[in-house]
C-alpha positions as a printed Julia matrix, in Angstrom:
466×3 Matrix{Float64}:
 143.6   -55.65   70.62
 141.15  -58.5    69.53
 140.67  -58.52   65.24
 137.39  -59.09   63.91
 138.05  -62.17   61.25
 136.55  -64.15   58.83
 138.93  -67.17   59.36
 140.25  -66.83   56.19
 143.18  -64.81   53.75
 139.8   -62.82   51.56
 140.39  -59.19   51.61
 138.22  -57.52   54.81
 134.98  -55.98   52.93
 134.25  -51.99   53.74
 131.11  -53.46   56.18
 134.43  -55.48   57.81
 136.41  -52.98   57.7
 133.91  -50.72   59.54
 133.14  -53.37   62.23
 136.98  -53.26   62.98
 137.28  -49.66   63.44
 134.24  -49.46   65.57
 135.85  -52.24   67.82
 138.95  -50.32   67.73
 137.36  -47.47   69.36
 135.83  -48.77   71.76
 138.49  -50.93   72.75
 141.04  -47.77   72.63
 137.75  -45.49   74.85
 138.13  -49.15   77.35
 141.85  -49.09   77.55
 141.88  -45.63   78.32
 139.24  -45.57   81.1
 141.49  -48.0    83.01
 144.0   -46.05   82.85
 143.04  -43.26   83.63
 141.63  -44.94   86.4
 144.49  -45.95   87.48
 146.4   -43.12   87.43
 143.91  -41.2    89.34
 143.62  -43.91   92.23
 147.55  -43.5    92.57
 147.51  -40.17   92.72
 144.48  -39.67   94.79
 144.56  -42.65   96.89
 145.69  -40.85  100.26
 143.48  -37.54   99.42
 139.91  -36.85  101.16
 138.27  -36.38   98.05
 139.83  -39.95   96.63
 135.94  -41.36   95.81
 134.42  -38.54   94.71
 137.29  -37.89   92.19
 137.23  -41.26   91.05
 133.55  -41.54   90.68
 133.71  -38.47   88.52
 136.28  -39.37   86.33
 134.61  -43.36   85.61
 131.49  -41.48   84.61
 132.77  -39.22   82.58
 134.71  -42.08   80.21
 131.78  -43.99   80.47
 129.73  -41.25   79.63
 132.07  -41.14   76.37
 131.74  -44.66   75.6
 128.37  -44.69   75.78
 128.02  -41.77   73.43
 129.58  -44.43   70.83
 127.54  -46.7    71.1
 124.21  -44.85   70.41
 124.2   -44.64   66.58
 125.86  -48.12   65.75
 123.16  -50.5    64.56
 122.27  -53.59   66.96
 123.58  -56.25   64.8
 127.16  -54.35   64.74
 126.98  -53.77   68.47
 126.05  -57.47   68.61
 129.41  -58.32   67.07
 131.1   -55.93   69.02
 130.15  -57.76   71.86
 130.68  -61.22   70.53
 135.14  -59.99   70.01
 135.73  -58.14   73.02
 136.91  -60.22   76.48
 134.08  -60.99   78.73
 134.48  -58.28   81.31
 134.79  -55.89   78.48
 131.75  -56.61   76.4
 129.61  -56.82   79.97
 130.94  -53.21   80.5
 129.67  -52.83   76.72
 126.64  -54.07   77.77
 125.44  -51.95   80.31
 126.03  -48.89   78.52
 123.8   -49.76   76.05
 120.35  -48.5    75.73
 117.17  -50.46   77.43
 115.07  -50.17   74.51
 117.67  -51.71   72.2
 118.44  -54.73   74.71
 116.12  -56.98   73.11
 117.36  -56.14   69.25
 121.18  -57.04   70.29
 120.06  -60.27   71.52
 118.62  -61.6    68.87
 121.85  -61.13   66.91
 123.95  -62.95   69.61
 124.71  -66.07   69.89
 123.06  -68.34   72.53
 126.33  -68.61   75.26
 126.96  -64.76   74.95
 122.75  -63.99   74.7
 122.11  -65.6    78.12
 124.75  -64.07   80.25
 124.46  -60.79   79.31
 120.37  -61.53   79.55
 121.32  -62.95   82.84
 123.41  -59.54   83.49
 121.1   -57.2    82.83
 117.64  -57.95   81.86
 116.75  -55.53   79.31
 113.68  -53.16   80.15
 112.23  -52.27   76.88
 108.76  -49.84   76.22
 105.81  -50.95   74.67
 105.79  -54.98   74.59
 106.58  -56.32   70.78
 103.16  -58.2    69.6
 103.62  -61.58   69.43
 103.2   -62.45   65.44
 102.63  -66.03   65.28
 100.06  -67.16   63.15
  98.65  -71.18   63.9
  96.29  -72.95   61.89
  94.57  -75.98   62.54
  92.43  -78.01   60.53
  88.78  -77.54   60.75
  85.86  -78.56   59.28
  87.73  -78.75   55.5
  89.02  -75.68   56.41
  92.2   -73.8    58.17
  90.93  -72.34   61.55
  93.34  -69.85   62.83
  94.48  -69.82   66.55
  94.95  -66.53   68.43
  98.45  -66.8    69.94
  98.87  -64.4    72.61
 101.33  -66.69   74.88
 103.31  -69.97   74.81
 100.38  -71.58   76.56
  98.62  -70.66   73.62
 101.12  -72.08   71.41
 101.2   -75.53   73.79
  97.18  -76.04   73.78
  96.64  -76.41   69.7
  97.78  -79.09   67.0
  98.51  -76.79   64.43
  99.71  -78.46   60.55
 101.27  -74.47   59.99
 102.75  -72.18   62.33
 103.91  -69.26   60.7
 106.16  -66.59   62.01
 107.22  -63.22   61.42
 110.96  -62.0    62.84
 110.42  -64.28   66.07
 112.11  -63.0    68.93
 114.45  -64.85   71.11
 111.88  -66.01   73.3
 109.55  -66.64   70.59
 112.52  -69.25   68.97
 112.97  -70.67   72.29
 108.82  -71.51   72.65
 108.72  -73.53   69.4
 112.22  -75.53   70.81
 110.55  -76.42   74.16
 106.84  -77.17   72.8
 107.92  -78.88   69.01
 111.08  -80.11   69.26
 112.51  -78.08   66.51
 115.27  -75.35   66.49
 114.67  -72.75   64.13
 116.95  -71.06   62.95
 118.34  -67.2    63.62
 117.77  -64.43   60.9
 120.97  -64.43   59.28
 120.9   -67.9    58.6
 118.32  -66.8    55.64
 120.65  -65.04   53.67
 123.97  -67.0    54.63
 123.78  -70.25   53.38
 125.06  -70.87   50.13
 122.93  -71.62   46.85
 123.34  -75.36   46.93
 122.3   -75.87   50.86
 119.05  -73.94   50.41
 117.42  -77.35   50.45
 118.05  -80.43   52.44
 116.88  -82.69   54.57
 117.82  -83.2    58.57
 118.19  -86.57   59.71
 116.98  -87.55   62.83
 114.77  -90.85   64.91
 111.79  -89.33   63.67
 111.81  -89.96   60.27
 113.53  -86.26   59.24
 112.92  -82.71   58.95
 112.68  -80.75   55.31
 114.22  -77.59   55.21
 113.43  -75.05   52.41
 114.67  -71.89   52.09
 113.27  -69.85   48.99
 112.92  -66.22   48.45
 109.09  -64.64   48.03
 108.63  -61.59   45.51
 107.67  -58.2    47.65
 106.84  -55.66   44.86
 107.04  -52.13   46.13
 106.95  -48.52   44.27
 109.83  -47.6    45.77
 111.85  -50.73   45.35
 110.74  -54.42   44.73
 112.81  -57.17   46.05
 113.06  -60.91   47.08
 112.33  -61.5    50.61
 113.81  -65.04   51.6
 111.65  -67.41   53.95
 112.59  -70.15   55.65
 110.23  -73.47   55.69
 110.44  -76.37   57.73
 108.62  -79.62   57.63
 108.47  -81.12   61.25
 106.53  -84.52   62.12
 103.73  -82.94   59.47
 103.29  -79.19   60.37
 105.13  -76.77   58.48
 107.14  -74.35   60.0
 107.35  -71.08   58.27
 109.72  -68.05   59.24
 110.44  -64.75   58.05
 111.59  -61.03   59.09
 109.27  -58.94   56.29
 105.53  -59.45   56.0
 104.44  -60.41   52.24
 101.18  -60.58   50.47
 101.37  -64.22   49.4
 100.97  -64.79   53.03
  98.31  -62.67   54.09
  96.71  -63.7    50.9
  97.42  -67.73   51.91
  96.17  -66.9    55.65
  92.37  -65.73   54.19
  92.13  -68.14   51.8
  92.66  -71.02   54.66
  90.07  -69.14   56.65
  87.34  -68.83   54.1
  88.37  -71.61   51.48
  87.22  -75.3    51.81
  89.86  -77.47   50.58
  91.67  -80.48   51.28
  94.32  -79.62   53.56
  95.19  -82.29   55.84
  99.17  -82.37   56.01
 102.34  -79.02   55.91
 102.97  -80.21   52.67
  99.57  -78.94   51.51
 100.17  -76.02   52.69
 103.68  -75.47   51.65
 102.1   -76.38   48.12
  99.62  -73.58   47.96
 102.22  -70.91   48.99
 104.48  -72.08   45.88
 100.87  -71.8    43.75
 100.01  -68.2    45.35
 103.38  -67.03   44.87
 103.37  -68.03   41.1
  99.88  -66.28   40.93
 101.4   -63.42   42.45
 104.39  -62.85   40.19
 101.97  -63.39   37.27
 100.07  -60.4    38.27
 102.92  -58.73   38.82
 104.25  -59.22   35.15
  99.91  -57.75   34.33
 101.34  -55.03   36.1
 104.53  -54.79   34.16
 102.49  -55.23   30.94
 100.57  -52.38   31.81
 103.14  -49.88   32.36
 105.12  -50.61   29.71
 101.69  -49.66   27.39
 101.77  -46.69   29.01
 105.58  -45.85   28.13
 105.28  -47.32   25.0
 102.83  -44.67   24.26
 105.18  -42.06   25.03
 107.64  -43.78   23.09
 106.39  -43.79   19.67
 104.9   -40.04   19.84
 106.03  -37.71   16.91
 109.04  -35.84   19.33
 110.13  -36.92   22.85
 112.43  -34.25   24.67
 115.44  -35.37   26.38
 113.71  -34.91   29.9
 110.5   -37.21   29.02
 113.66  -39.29   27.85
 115.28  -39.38   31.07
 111.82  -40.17   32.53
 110.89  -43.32   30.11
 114.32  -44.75   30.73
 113.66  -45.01   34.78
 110.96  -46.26   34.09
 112.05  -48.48   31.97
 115.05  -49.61   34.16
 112.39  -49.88   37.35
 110.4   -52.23   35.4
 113.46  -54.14   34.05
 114.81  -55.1    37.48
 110.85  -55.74   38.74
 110.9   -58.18   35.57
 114.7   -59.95   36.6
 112.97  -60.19   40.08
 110.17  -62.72   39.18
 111.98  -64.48   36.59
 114.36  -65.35   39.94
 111.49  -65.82   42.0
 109.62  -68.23   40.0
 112.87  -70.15   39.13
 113.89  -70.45   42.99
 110.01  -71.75   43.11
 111.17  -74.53   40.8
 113.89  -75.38   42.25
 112.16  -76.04   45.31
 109.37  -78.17   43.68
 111.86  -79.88   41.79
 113.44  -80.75   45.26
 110.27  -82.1    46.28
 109.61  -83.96   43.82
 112.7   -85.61   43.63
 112.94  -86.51   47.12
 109.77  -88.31   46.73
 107.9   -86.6    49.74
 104.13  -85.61   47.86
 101.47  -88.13   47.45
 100.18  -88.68   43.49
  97.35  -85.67   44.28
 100.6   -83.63   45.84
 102.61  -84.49   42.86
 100.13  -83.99   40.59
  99.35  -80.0    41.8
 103.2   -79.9    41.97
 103.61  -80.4    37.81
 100.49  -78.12   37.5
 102.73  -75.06   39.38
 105.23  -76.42   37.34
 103.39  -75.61   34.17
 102.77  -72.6    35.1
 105.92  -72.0    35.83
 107.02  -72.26   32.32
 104.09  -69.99   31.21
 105.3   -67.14   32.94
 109.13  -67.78   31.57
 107.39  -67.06   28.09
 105.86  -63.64   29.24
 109.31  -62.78   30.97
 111.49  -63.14   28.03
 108.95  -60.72   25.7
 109.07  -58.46   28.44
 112.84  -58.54   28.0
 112.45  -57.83   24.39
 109.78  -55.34   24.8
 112.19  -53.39   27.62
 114.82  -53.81   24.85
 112.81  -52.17   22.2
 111.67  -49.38   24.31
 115.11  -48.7    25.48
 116.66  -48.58   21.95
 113.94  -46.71   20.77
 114.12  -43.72   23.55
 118.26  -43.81   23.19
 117.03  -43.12   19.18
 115.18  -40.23   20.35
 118.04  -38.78   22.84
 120.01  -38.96   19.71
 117.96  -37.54   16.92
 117.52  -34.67   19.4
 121.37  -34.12   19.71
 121.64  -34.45   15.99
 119.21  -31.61   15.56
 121.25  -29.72   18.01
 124.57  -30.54   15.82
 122.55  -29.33   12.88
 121.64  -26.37   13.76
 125.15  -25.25   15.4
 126.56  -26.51   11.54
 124.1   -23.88   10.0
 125.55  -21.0    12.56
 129.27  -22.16   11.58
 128.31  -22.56    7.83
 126.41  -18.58    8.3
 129.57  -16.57    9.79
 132.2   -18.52    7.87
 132.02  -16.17    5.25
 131.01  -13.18    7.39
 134.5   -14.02    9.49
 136.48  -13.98    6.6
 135.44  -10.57    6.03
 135.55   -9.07    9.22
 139.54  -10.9     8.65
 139.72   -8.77    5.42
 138.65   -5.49    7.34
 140.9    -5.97    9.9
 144.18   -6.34    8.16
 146.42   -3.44    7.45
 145.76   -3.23    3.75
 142.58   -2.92    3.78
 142.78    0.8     6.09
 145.64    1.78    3.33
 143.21    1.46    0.05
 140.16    3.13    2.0
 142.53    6.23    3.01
 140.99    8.22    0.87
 137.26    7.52    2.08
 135.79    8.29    5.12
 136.37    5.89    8.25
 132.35    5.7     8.92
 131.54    4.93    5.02
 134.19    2.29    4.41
 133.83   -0.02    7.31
 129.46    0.62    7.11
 130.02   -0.62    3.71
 132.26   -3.81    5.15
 129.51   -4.12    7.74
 126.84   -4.44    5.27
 128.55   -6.84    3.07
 128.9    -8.67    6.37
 125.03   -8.78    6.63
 124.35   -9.55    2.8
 126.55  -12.61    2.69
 125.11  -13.68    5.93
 121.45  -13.29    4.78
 122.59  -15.37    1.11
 124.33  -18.05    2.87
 121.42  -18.79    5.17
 118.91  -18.11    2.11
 121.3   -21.05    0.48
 121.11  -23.32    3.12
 117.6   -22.91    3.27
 117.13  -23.57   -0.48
 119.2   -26.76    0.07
 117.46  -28.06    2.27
 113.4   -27.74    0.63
 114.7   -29.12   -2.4
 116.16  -32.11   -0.59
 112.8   -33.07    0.96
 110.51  -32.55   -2.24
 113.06  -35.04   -3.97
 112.5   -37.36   -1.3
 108.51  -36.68   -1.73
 108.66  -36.7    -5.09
 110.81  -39.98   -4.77
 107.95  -41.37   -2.7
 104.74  -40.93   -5.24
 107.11  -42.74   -7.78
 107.43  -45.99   -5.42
């Protein structure tokens, strides 16, 4: 049995530890088709009905296998495929689904990717639209190109080419037309903190590579989508798996905006700027909803469910807030990384510092948004327990009220009590202990009561003297 490793001692993580007991079961539903195949070829090797028992036997274990396979996600099959033997993962292979051919590919690695494409070619329904977006300068302008085919792609001198999860095929276009390998979806979110940005040595002169996450603010949950960007002999090269609205907002603006765009790096610039306009509209947003709990907030009486309601708020806008503070600090970084490597002109540099400023206008707003979610929050957790207290209260009043009642109901029950009322009537003495039950209930509470108004016209009275 082949392990699925991480070439190293860590502990195996519960996504690892999944991926090896789905490769354990299909390895185990493998091992036992061959032997069962065996067994039946010995058995019925000199009978008439050797093929047809044979064929029914394979087809029912693959049918099993198969059944496996159908709710495992591709990138899991993917790896599945990558640890078994060859022959194994090709029998892996054509037991999985058409439609889902071109999904496990992409998660493959090239060797493995173009035999099994070789193998099988996979037969998928409708046709995946081609999302590649070119631009080429124009007139002062960004003029987009309709890319509908790699000839498309080959005819145009774009400065950005901008693509959303490229396929395979997509990849391979840009390798064979630009020179430049980009690289696969996982390599996004794999690569550690410090090797986010770098540069690529090579004879002509050098690729940049950026990789920076772009805020994607959603009801249901915001998050940082990460983007890859590469600089290649002056067109930038930008790739991602979500659409955001920094770049559908960048992609009108270069079709309806004069500017100066001449170079990537232009380009690469006014993402950074829309992407620090967009988080500041973002934190508008925040601003705005945190009025609107705030509201709430400081009414005379909040109940404990508008209290569990203002806190998720609360915590929604909280992690929205931690979002852009990242986002605009990963934009920094990747400024700063420009900057330092010396690769803007003066104008460049100069709209670099400006983002830069703004950058450190926004960190303001963040941290009083911090305080204001810290205010709110302390304030509704007051509320949750001033309401408890109340409860507290009034279950002290109800003790305080039958203490005295209990004590005679103790009194009625004991044996003495039955040997001095003897003499009176069973239905007059204990109505009598009932009633005194019902008077010293009624002047405790009275007492309480009494207790309490005086308290608050002291405090009034203490008031009009201040």
């Amino acid at each position: 049995m082949i392990p699925i490793t991480n070439g190293s001692n860590d502990a195996v993580t519960p996504d690892r530890k999944t991926e090896q007991d789905h490769l354990r079961i299909v390895e185990d539903l493998i091992a036992r088709q061959k032997r069962v195949a065996t067994l039946v070829q010995r058995q019925t090797h000199d009978g008439p009905r050797h093929g047809l028992v044979e064929q029914l036997v394979h087809k029912q274990q693959l049918e099993e296998l198969r059944v496996k396979l159908v709710p495992l996600p591709p990138d899991t099959i993917a790896r599945l495929l990558e640890a078994l033997p060859p022959d194994e993962s090709l029998l892996v292979w054509d037991l999985v689904a058409d439609d889902r051919g071109a999904e496990i590919l992409d998660q493959l690695s090239d060797a493995l990717g173009e035999t099994l494409s070789l193998a099988r070619r996979p037969v998928a329904g409708p046709a995946k639209p081609i999302n590649i977006h070119a631009f080429e300068p124009h007139a002062g302008r960004l003029r987009q190109i309709q890319i509908n085919s790699k000839d498309d792609l080959a005819r145009i001198k774009p400065i950005w080419v901008d693509l959303l999860a490229p396929t395979r095929e997509e990849r391979q276009w840009v390798a064979e037309i630009f020179g430049l390998k980009l690289p696969d979806a996982d390599d996004l979110t794999d690569l550690e903190e410090s090797a986010r940005f770098y540069f690529e040595d090579d004879d002509d002169g050098g690729d940049v590579h950026l990789h920076s996450d772009f805020l994607l603010e959603k009801k249901d949950a915001s998050r940082n989508v990460p983007v890859a960007f590469i600089l290649h002999k002056n067109i930038l090269f930008s790739m991602r798996d979500e659409e955001l609205p920094v770049f559908r907002l960048q992609r009108l603006r270069a079709r309806i905006q004069p500017g100066n765009v001449s170079h990537g790096k232009d380009v690469l610039l006014d993402l950074y700027g829309a992407d620090v306009e967009y988080s500041a509209d973002t934190l508008e947003d925040i601003y705005a909803e945190l009025e609107k709990v705030g509201r709430t907030v400081l009414s005379p009486h909040v109940t404990d469910d508008e209290a569990a309601t203002i806190l998720s708020a609360i915590a929604q806008q909280e992690d929205l807030n931690g979002r852009i503070r990242r986002n605009v600090l990963d934009t920094r970084r990747a400024l700063s990384f420009l900057l330092r490597g010396r690769l803007l002109s003066p104008e460049q540099q100069n709209e670099a510092r400006q983002i830069l400023r703004d950058i450190d206008s926004l960190d303001g707003h963040t941290s009083f948004l911090f305080g204001k979610i810290n205010f709110l929050m302390d304030a509704t957790v007051g509320f949750i327990n001033i309401n408890q207290n109340k409860r507290v209260s009034k279950l002290t009043t109800i003790g305080v009220v039958f203490t005295p009642i209990n004590i005679i109901a103790g009194i009625g029950g004991m044996s003495e009590f039955s040997m001095m009322t003897r003499d009176v009537p069973w239905p007059m003495a204990y109505g009598v202990l009932s009633a005194a039950m019902v008077v010293m209930g009624l002047v405790t509470y009275q007492a309480l009561r009494y207790r309490e108004r005086h308290k608050a016209r002291a405090k009034v009275g203490a008031g009009e003297t201040a």
